[in-house]
N, CA, C and O of each residue as an XYZ file, in Angstrom:
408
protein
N       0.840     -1.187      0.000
C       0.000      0.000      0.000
C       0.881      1.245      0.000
O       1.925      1.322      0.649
N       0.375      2.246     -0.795
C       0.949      3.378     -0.881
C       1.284      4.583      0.594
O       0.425      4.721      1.465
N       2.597      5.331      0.646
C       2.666      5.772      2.139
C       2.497      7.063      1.491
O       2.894      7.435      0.387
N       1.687      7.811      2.579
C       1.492      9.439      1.893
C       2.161     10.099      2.733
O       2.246      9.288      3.656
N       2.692     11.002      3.054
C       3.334     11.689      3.901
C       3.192     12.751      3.829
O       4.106     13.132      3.098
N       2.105     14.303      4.368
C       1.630     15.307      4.455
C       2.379     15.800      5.275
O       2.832     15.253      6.280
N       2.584     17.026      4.844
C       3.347     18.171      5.520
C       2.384     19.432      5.722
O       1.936     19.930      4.689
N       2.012     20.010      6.966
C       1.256     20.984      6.790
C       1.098     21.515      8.283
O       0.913     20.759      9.237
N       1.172     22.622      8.358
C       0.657     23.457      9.697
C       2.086     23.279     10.710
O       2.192     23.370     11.933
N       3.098     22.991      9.660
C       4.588     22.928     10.401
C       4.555     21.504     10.861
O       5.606     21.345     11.482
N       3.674     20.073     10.866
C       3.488     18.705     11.393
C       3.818     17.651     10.193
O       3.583     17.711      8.986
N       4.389     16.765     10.914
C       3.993     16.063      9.694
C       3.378     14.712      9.848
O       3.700     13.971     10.777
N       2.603     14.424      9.055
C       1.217     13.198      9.100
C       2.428     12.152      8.026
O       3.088     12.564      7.072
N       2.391     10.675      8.624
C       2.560      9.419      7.274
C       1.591      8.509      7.862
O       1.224      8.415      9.033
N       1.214      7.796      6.732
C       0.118      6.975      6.969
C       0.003      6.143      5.457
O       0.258      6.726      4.403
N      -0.445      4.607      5.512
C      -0.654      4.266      4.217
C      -2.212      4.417      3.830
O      -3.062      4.864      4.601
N      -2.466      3.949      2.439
C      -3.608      4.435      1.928
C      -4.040      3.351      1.023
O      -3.015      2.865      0.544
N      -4.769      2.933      0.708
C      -5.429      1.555     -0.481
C      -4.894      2.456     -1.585
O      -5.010      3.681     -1.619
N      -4.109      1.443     -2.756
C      -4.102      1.754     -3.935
C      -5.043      2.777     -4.738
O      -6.255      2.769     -4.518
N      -4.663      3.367     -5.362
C      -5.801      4.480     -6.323
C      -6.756      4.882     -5.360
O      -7.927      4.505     -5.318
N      -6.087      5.815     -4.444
C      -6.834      6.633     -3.289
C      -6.688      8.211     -3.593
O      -5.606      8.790     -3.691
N      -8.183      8.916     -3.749
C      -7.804      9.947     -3.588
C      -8.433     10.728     -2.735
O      -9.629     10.637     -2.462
N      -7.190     12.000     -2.009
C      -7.374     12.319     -0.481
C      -8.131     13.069     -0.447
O      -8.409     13.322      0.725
N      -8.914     13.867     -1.422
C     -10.096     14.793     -1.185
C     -11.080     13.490     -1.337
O     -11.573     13.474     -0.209
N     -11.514     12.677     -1.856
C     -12.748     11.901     -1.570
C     -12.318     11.014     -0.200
O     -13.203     10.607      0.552
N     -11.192     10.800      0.011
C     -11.387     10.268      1.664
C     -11.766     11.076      2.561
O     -12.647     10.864      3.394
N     -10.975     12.256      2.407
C     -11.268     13.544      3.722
C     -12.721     13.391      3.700
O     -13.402     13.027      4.658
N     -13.268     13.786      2.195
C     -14.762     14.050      2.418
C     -16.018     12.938      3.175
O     -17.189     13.071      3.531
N     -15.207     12.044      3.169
C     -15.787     10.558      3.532
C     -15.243     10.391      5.284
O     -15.621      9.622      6.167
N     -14.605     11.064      5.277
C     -13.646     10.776      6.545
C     -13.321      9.918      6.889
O     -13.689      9.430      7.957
N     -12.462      9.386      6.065
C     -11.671      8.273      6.154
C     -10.463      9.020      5.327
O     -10.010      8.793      4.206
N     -10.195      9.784      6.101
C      -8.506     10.320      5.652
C      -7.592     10.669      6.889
O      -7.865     11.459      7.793
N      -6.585     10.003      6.757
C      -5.896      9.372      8.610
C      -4.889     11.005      8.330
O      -3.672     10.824      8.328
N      -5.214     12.008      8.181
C      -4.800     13.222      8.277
C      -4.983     13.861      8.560
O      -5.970     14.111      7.868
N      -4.832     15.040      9.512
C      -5.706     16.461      9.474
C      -5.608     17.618      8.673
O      -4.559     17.896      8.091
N      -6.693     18.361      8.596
C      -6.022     19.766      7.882
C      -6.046     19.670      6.743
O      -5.493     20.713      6.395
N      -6.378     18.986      5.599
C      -6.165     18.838      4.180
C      -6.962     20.143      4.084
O      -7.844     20.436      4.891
N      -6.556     20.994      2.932
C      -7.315     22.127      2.597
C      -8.155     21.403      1.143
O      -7.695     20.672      0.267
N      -9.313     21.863      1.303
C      -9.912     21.872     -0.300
C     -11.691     22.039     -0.163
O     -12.311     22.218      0.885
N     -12.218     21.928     -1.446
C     -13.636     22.467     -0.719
C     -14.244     21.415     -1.950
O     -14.763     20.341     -1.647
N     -14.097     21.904     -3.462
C     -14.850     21.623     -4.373
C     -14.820     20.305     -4.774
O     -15.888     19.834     -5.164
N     -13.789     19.564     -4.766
C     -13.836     18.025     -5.568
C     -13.331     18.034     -6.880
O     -13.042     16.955     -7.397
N     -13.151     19.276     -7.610
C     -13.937     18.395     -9.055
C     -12.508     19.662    -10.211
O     -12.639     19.962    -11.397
N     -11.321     20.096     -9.249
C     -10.674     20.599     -9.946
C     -11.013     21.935    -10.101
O     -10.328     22.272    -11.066
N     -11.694     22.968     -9.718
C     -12.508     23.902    -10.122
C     -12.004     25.346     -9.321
O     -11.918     26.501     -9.737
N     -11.692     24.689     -7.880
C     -11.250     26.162     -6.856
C      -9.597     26.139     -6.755
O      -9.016     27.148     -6.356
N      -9.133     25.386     -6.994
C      -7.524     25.257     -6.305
C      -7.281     25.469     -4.945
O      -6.310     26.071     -4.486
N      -8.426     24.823     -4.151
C      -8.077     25.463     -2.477
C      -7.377     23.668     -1.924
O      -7.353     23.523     -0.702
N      -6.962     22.679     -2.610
C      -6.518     21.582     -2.546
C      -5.502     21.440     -2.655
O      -4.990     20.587     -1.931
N      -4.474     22.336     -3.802
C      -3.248     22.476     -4.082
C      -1.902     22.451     -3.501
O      -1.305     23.438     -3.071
N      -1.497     21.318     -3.520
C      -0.298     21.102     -2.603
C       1.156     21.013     -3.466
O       0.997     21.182     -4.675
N       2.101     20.851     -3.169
C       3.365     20.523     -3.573
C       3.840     19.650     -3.354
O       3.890     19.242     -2.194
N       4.275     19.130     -4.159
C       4.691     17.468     -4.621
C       6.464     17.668     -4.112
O       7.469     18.162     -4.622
N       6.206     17.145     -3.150
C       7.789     16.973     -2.429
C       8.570     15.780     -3.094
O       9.594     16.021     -3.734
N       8.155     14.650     -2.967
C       8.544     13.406     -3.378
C       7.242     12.119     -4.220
O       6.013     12.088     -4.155
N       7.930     11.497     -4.719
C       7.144     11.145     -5.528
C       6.278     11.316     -6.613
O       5.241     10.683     -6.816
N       6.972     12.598     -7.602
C       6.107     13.061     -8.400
C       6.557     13.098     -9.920
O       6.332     13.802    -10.904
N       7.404     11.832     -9.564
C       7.992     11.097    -11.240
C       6.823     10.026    -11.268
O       6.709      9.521    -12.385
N       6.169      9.680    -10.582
C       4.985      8.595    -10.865
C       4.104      9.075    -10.612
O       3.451      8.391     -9.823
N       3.577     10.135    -10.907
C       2.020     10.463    -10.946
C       2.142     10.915    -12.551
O       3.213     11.188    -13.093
N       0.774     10.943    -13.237
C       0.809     10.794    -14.165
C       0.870     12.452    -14.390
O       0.695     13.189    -13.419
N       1.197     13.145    -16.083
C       1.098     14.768    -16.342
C       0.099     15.142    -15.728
O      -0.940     14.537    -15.463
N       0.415     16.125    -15.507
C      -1.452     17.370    -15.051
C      -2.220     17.036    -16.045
O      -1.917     16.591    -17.152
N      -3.178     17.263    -15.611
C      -4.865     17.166    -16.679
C      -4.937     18.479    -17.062
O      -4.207     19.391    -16.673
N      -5.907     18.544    -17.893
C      -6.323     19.996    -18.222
C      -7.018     21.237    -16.883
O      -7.094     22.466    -16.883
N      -7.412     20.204    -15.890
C      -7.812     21.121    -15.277
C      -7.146     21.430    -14.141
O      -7.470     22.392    -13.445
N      -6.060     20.558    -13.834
C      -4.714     21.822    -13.408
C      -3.973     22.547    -13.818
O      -3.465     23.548    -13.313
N      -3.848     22.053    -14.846
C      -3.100     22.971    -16.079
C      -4.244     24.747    -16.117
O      -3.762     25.863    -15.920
N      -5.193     24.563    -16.309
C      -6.170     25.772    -15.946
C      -6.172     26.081    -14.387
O      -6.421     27.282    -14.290
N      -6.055     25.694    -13.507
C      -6.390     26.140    -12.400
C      -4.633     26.521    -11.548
O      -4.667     27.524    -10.835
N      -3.356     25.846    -11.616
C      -1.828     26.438    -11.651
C      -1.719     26.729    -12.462
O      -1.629     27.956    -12.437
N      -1.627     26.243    -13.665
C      -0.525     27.874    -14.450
C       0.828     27.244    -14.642
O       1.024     26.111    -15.081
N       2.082     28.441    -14.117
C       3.037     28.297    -13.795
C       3.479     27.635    -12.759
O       4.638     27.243    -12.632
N       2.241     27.417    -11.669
C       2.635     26.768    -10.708
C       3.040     24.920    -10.604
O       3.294     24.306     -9.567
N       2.999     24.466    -11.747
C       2.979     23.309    -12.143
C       4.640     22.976    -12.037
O       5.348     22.008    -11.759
N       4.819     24.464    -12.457
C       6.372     23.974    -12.679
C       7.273     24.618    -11.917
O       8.234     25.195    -12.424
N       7.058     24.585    -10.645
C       7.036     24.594     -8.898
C       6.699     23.462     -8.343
O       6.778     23.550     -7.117
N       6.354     22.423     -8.715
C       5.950     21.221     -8.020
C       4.762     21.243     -7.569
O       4.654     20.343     -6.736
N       3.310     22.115     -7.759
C       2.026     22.025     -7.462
C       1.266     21.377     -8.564
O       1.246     21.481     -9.791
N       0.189     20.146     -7.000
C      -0.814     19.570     -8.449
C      -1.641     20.030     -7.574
O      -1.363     21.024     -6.904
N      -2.950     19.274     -7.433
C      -4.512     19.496     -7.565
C      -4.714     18.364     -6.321
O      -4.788     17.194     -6.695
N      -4.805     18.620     -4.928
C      -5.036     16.558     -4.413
C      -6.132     16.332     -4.944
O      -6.309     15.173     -4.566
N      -7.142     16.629     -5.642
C      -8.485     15.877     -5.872
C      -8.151     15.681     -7.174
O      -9.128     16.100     -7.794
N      -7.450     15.341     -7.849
C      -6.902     15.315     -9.156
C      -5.754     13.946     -9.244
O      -5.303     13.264    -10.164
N      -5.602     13.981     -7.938
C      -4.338     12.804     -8.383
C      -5.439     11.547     -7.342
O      -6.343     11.693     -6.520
N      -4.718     10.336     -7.965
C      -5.428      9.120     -7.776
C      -3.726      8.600     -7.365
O      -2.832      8.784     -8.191
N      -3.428      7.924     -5.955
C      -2.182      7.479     -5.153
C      -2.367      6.183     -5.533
O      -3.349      5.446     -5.446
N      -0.964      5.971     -6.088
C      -0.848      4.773     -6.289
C       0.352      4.624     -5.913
O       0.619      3.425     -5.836
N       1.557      5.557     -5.529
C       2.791      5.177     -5.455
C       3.173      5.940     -3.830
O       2.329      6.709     -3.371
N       4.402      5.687     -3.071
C       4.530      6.597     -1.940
C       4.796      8.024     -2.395
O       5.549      8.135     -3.362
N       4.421      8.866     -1.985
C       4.199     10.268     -2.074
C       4.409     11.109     -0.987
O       4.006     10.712      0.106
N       5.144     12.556     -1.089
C       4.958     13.455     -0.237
C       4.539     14.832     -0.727
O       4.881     15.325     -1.802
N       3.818     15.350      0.118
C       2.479     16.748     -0.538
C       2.862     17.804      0.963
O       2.839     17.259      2.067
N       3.069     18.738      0.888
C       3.246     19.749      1.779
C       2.132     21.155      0.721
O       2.201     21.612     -0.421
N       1.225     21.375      1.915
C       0.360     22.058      1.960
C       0.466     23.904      2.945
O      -0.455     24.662      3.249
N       1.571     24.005      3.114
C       1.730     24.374      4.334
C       1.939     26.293      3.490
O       2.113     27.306      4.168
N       1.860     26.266      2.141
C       2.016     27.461      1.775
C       0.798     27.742      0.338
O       0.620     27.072     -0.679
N       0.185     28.918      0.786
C      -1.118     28.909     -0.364
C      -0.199     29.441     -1.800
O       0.549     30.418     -1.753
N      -0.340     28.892     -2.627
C       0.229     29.258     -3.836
C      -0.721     30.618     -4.463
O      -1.948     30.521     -4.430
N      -0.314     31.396     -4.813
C      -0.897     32.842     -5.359
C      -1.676     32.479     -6.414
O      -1.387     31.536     -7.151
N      -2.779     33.254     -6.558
C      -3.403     32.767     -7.203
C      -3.173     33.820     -8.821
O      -2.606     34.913     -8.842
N      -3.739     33.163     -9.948
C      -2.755     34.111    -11.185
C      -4.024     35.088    -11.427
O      -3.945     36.013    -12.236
C-alpha cells in the first residue's frame, strides 16, 4: 500500500492508503488518517486543494487539463490538484504554503 506523507501546519502526518486513493474523496468521507487537508470543491474547479509534490512526483501521471487551468506556472514549482491525483505510489504533498493565485 501506498505511504502518503503530508506536511502541513509545520506537522507532519505518514500513513498508508489503499491503492488508487484519492485524499479529497477520503477527507470528504472521513476516512482520511490526516488532518487539515485544505480543499472544498472536488472536481478541480477552486484550487483550495493544491499542494506541492515533495517526493514522488515522477509517478504520478502529467497534469490534466484542469490543473493545467487552475496552476498555471505553478505546475512547474511542483504544485498539483489533491483531488486530481489518484495514489498509487509513496508520495509526499506539503500544503503548508497557499500558492498565489494568477
Amino acid at each position: 500500500m501506498p505511504v502518503v506523507v503530508f506536511r502541513t501546519r509545520g506537522e507532519v502526518y505518514r500513513g498508508e492508503v489503499k491503492e488508487n486513493t484519492n485524499l479529497v474523496v477520503r477527507a470528504g468521507i472521513r476516512q482520511f488518517p490526516f488532518p487539515h487537508l485544505r480543499y472544498e470543491c472536488g472536481m478541480g474547479k477552486c484550487a483550495r486543494c493544491a499542494c506541492r509534490v515533495l517526493a514522488g512526483g515522477e509517478r504520478l501521471p502529467p497534469p490534466n487539463w484542469k490543473e493545467k487551468k487552475q496552476l498555471g506556472e505553478r505546475i512547474d514549482a511542483g504544485f498539483r490538484l489533491a483531488c486530481q491525483l489518484w495514489i498509487e505510489h509513496d508520495i509526499e504533498l506539503a500544503q503548508d504554503e497557499l500558492p498565489a493565485q494568477p
